[in-house]
Structure formats: C-alpha cells, structure tokens
N, C-alpha and C positions, 0 to 999 in steps of 0.2 A: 536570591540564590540562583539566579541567571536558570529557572526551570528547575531545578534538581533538587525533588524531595530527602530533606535529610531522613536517615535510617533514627529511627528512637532505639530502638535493639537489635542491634548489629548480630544478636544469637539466633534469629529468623528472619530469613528470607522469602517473602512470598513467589510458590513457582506456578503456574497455571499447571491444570491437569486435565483432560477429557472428561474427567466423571467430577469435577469442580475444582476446589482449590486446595493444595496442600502445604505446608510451609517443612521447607529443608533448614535442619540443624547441623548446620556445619561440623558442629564439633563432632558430628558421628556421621552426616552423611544422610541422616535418614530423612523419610520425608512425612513419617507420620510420628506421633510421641509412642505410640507402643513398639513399632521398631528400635527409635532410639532408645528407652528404655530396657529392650533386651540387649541392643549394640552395648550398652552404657553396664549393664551387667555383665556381659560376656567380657568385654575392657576387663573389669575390677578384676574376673576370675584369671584372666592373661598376666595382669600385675603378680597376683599371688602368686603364680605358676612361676612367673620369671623369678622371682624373690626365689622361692626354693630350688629352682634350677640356681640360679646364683652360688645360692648356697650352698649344694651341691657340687658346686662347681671348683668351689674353696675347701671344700672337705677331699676332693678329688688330689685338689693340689698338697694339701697339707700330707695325702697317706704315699701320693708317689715323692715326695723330700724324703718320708725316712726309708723307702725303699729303696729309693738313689743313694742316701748315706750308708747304709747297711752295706748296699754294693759293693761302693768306694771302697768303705772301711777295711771291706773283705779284700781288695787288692783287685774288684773288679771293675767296670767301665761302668760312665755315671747315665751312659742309653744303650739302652738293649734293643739292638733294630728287628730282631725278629719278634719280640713281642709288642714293638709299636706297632709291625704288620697286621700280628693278628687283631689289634685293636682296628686300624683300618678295618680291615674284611670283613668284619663285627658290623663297625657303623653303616660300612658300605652294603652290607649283609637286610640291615634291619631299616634302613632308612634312602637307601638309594645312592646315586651318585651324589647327590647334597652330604650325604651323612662321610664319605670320607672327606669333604669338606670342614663338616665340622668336627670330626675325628681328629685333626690336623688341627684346627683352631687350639683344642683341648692337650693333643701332644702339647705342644707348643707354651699352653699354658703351665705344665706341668713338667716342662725341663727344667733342669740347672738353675731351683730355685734356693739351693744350699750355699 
C-alpha cells in the first residue's frame, strides 16, 4: 500500500493533543466520547424540536387557508398586507433581523394555498 496505513474505522480519527491523545468523531466533531455524547444528545432534542416546528408549521398553513377562504368568500382579498406587516414586526420584534427573514419564509408558506 505504497506507505499508507489503511483506516479500520473510518468513525475515529486519531489527533495528537498536548496533554496526550484524543480521537475526533466526525460525525459530531468532538474529540472526546463525553462531548460527543452530549453533541449526539443535543442532535436528537434538535430533530424533535424541528419535527414539531414542522408541524407547526402545517398547522400554520392549514388555519391561514380557511382565513384566506372566509376572506375570499366574503368578497374580500386573498392577502391582507397590513397584517403580514404586523407579523413581520412581530418576528422582526422577537428574533432579530433573521426573524423577518423567516417571517417571510412563513408568509409565503402560508399564501394562496386554496
């Protein structure tokens, strides 16, 4: 193999350290197992968190349809810009310049799915 030790477990990487040796787990980063283990936990509770933001997300969408058909129906327009503003200034309010970002992602999500 022309010098070059095949890897047996491509899931540790041996990295030298000052205070001896540690091995980095790629798949998180870490360089000791109790790090990775909390990184590896901290992940799982991120999954869950997204799943219910998800879903969240579709419940958003499902309650602004029958507010856009109610609208309609009533003979009124299917977006209301002054109250997408206030939902901007909300986001933008609570989470920063990012949040009318995602304020926006979510409009957007949530039009003209009738």
């Amino acid at each position: 193999m022309s010098g070059i030790q095949a890897v047996t477990d491509p899931a540790t990487i041996p990295v030298a350290k000052a205070t001896g040796r540690a091995t980095v787990k790629p798949e998180t980063g870490a360089r000791t197992e109790a790090a990775a283990g909390v990184i590896t936990d901290a992940r799982q509770r991120i999954d869950d968190l997204d799943g219910r933001i998800i879903g969240l997300v579709q419940e958003r969408m499902a309650v602004s349809a029958v507010i856009q058909r109610e609208r309609i129906g009533s003979g009124g327009r299917r977006v209301n810009l002054a109250r997408e503003m206030e939902v901007l200034e909300h986001y933008r309010s609570q989470l920063g310049r990012p949040g009318t970002a995602l304020a926006m992602t979510l409009l957007e999500l949530c039009r003209g799915r009738i």
